[in-house]
C-alpha positions as a LaTeX table, in Angstrom:
\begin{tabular}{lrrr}
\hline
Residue & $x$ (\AA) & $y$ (\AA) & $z$ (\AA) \\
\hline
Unk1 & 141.20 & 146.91 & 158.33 \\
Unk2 & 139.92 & 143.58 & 159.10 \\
Unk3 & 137.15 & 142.01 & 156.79 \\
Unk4 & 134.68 & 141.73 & 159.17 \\
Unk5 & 134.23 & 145.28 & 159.48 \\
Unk6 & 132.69 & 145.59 & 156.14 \\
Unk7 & 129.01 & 144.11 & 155.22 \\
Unk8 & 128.20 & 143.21 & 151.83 \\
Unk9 & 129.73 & 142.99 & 148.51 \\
Unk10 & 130.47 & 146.93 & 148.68 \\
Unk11 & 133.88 & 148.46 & 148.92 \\
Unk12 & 135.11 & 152.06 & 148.87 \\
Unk13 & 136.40 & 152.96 & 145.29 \\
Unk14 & 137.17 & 156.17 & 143.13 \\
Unk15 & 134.29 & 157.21 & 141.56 \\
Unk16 & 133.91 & 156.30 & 137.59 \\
Unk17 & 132.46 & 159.90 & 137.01 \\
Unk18 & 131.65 & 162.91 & 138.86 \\
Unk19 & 129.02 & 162.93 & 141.49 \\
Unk20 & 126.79 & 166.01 & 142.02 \\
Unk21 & 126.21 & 165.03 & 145.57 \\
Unk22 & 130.06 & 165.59 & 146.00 \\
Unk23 & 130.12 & 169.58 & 144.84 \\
Unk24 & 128.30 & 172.18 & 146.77 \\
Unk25 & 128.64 & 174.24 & 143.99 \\
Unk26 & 127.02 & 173.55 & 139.87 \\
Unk27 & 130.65 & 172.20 & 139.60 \\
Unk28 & 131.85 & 170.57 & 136.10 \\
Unk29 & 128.01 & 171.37 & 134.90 \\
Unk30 & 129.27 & 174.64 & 134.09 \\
Unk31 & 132.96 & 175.23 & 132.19 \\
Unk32 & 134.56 & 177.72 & 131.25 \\
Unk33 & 135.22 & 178.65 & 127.48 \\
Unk34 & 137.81 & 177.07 & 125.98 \\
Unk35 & 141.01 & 179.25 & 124.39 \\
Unk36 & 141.98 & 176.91 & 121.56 \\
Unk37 & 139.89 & 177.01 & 118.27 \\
Unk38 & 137.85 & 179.31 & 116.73 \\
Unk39 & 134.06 & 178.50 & 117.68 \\
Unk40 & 133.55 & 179.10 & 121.23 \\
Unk41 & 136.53 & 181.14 & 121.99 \\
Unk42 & 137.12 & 182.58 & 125.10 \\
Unk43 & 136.01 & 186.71 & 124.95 \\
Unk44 & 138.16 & 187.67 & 127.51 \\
Unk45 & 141.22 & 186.21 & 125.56 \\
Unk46 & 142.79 & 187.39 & 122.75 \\
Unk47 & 142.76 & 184.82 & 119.51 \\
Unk48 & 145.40 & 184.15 & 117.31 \\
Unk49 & 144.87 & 183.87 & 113.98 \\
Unk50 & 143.38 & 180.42 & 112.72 \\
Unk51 & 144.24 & 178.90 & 109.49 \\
Unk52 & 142.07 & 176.20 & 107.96 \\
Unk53 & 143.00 & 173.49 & 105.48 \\
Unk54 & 141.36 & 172.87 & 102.79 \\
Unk55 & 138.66 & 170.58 & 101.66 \\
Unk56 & 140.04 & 167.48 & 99.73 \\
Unk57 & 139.05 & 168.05 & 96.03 \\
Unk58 & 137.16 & 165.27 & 94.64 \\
Unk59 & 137.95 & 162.64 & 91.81 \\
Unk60 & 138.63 & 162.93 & 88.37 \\
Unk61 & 135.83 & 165.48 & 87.13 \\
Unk62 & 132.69 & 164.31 & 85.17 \\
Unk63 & 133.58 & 165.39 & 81.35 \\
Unk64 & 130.84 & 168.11 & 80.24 \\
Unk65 & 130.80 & 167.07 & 76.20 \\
Unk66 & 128.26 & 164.99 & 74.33 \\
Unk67 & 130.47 & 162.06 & 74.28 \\
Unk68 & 130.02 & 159.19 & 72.26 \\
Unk69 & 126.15 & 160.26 & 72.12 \\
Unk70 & 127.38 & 162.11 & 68.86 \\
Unk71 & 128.96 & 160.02 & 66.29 \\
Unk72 & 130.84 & 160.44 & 63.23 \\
Unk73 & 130.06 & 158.81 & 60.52 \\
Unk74 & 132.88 & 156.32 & 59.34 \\
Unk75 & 135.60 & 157.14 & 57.46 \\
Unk76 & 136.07 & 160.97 & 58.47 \\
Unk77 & 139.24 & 162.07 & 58.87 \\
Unk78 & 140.31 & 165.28 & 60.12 \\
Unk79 & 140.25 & 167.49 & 56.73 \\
Unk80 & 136.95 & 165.80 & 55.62 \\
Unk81 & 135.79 & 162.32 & 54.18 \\
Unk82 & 138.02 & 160.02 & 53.33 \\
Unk83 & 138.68 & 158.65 & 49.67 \\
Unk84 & 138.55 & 159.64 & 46.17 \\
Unk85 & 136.73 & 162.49 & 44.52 \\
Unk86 & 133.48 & 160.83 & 43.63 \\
Unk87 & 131.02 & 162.77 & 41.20 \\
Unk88 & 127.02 & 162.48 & 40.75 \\
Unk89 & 124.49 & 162.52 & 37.59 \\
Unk90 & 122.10 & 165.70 & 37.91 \\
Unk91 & 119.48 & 166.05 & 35.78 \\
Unk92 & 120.13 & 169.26 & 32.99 \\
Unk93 & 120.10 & 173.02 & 33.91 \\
Unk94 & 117.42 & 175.09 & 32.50 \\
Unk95 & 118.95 & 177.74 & 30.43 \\
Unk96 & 118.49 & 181.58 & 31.60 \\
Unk97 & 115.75 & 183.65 & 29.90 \\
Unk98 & 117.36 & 186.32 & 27.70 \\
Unk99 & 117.41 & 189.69 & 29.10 \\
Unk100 & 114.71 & 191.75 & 27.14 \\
Unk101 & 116.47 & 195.07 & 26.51 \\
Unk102 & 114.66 & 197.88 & 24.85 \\
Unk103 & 114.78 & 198.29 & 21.33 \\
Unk104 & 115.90 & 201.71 & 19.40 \\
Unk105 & 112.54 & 202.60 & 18.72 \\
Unk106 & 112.17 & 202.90 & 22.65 \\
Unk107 & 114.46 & 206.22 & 22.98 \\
Unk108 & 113.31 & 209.48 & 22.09 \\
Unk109 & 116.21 & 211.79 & 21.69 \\
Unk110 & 114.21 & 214.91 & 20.47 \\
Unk111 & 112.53 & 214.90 & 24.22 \\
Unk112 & 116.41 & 215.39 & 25.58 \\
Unk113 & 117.28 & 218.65 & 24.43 \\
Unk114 & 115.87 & 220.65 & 27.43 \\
Unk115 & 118.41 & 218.05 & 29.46 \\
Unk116 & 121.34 & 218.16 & 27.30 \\
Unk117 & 121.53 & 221.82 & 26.14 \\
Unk118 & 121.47 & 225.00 & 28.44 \\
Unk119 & 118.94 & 227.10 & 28.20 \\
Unk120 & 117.20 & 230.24 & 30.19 \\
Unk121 & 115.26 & 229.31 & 33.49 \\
Unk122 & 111.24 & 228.99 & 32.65 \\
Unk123 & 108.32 & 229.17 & 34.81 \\
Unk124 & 105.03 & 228.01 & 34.23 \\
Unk125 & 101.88 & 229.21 & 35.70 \\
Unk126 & 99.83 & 226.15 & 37.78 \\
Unk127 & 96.61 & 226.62 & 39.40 \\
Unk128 & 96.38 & 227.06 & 42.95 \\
Unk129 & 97.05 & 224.35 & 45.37 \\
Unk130 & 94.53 & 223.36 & 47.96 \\
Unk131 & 97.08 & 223.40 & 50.95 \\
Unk132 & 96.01 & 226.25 & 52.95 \\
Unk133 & 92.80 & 226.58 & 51.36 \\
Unk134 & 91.10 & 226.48 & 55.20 \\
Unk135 & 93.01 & 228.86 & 56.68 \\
Unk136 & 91.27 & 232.24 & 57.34 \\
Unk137 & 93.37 & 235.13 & 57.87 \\
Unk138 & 92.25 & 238.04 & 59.62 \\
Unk139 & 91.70 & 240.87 & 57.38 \\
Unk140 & 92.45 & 244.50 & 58.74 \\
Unk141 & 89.68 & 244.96 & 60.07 \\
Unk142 & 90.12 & 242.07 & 62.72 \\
Unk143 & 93.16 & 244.05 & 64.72 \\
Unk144 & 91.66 & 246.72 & 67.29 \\
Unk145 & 94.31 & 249.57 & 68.63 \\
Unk146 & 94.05 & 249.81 & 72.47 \\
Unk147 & 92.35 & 253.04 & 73.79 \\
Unk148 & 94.04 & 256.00 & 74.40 \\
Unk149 & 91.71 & 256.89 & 77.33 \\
Unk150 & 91.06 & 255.83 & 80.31 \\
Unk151 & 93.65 & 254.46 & 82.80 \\
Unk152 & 94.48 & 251.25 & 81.30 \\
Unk153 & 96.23 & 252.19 & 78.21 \\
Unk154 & 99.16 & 250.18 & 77.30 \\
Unk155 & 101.92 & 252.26 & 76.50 \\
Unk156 & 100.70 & 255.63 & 77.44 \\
Unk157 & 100.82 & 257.19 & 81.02 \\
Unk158 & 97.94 & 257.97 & 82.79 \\
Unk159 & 96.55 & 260.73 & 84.13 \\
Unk160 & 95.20 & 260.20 & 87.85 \\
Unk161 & 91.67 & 259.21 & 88.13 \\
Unk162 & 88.81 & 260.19 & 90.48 \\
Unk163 & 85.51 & 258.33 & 90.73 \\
Unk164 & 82.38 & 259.23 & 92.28 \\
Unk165 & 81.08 & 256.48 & 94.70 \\
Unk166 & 77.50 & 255.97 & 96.47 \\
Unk167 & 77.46 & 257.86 & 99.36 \\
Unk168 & 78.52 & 255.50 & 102.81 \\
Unk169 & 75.61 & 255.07 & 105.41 \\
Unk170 & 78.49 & 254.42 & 107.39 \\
Unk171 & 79.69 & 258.20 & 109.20 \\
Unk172 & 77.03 & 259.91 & 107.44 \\
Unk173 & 74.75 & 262.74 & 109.31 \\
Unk174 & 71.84 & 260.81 & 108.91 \\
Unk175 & 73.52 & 257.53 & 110.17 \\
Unk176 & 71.38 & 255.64 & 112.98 \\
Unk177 & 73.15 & 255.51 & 115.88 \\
Unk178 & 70.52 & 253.99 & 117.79 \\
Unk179 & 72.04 & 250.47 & 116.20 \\
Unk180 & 75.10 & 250.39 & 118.07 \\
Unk181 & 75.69 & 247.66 & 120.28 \\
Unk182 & 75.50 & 248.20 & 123.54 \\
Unk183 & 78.31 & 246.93 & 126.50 \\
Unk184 & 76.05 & 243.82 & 126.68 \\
Unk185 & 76.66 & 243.12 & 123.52 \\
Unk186 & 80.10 & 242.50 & 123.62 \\
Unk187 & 80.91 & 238.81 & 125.02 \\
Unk188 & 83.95 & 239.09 & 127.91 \\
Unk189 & 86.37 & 236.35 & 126.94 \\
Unk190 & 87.85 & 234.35 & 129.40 \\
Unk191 & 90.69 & 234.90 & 131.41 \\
Unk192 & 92.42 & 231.88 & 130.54 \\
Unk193 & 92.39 & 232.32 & 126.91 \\
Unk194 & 94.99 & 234.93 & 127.06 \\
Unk195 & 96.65 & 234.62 & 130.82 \\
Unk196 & 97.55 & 231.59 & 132.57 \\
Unk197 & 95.01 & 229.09 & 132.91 \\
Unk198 & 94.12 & 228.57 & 136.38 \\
Unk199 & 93.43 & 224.94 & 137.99 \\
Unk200 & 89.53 & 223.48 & 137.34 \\
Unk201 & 88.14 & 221.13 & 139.56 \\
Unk202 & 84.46 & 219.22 & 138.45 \\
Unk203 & 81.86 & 217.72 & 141.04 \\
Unk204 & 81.09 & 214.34 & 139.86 \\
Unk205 & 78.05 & 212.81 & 141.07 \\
Unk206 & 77.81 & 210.63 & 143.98 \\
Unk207 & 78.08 & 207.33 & 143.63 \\
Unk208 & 76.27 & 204.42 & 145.63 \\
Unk209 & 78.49 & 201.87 & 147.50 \\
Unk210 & 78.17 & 198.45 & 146.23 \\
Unk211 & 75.52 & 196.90 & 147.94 \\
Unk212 & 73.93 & 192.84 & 148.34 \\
Unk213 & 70.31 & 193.13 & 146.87 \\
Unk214 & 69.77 & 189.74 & 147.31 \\
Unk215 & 66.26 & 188.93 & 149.28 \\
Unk216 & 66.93 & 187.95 & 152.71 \\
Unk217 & 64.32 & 186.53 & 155.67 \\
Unk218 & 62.38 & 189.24 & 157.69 \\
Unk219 & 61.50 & 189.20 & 161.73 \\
Unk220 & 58.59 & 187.51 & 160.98 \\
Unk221 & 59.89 & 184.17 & 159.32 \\
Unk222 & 61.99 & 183.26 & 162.67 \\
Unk223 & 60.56 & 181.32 & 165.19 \\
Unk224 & 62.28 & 181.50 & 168.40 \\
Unk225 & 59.88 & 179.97 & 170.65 \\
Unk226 & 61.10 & 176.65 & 168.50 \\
Unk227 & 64.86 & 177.14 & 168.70 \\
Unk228 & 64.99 & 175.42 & 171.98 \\
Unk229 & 63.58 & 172.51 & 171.49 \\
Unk230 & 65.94 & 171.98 & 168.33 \\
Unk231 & 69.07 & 173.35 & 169.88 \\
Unk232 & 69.11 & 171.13 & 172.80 \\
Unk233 & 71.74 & 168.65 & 173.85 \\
Unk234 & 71.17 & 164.73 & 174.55 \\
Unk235 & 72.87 & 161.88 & 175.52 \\
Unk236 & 73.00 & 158.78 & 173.90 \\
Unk237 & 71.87 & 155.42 & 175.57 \\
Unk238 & 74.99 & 153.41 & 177.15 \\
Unk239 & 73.63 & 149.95 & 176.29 \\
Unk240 & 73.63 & 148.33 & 172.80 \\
Unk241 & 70.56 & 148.48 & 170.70 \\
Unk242 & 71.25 & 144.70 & 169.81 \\
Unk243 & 70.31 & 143.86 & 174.09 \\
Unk244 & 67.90 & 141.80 & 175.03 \\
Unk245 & 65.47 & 144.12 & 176.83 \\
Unk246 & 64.92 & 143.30 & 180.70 \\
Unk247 & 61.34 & 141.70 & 181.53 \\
Unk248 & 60.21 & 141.04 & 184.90 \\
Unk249 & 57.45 & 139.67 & 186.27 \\
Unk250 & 55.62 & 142.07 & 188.60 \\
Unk251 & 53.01 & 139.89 & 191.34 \\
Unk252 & 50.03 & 141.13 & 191.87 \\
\hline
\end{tabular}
């Protein structure tokens, strides 16, 4: 194609990138998920195991002891100081008291005979102690045998027994039957306690339609005889108000 058919510095050319005026459809915006890796795998794909290597391990590790923070004084050695046995000046011991042990006259052998020799068992006679001197024990008198009559005896059988009440007003010949309600004095309950309950309507009250209670003009505040004047139609003047107006002399 000759050069004058094109104007300007433009020439066709493959486009650096995509253009979204080129796709009808989203296009490249959208992509589908990829099948390699691990993160954003494909779900409709099956994944094959992934294996990871590991994280380079660092340098040479910081040493965890004291250091040289802690030292030695000079001249240790691995069994202890070195050098020759050396010896110090203390000032004299103070001598241990003598043990003070009893003398003969301390012993009394004649009070070791009940110890040393047998002899029959004794008892001696002591006064009474005063543990248990507050406790009071019932005395015979204190225990009561149950009765042997009457229907609650505690190992015995009973014989049946019959007791003689106050006479009833209730069924008696000289009841008042005069005091028995009559069928009005029975309430009926309602049928829908105990069958099925039947449909209940309610009649609500009337309501009012929405109305405009705002105050509005009567008959009286119109004027109609006046409505003409105001309603009517006129034309405007065709010259300009900025004329000259038109003076003539008129002879006598």
């Amino acid at each position: 194609m000759a050069a004058e058919a094109w104007v300007g510095s433009w020439r066709p050319h493959r486009p650096r990138g995509p253009i979204a005026a080129l796709y009808s459809s989203p296009g490249p915006k959208y992509g589908l998920p990829t099948n390699v890796g691990y993160r954003l795998h494909d779900p409709s794909r099956s994944r094959a195991p992934a294996y990871s290597f590991g994280v380079r391990a660092g340098g040479r590790q910081q040493e965890r002891s004291p250091g040289p923070a802690y030292l030695l004084p000079p001249g240790t050695t691995a069994r202890g100081p070195a050098g020759t046995p050396a010896f110090s000046l203390h000032g004299r011991p103070r001598d241990p008291p003598p043990p003070r042990t009893p003398g003969p006259g301390r012993y009394s052998p004649e009070r070791a005979a009940p110890l040393t020799f047998p002899r029959a068992p004794a008892c001696s006679l002591r006064s009474r102690t005063r543990h248990g001197a507050g406790q009071q024990t019932p005395g015979p008198a204190a225990y009561q045998l149950p009765p042997m009559l009457g229907p609650r005896v505690v190992n015995k059988s009973s014989a049946p027994n019959f007791s003689m009440p106050g006479r009833s007003n209730v069924g008696a010949f000289y009841q008042d039957l005069c005091k028995t309600p009559g069928p009005c004095g029975y309430r009926v309950v309602d049928a829908d306690v105990y069958k099925r309950r039947a449909p209940q309507y309610s009649m609500l009250a009337r309501n009012p339609l929405p109305g405009d209670n705002t105050r509005k003009p009567g008959p009286g505040t119109y004027s109609p005889e006046q409505q003409g004047r105001q309603q009517g139609v006129t034309f405007g003047i065709r010259h300009s108000n900025y004329l000259v107006p038109l003076i003539v002399d008129v002879l006598d």
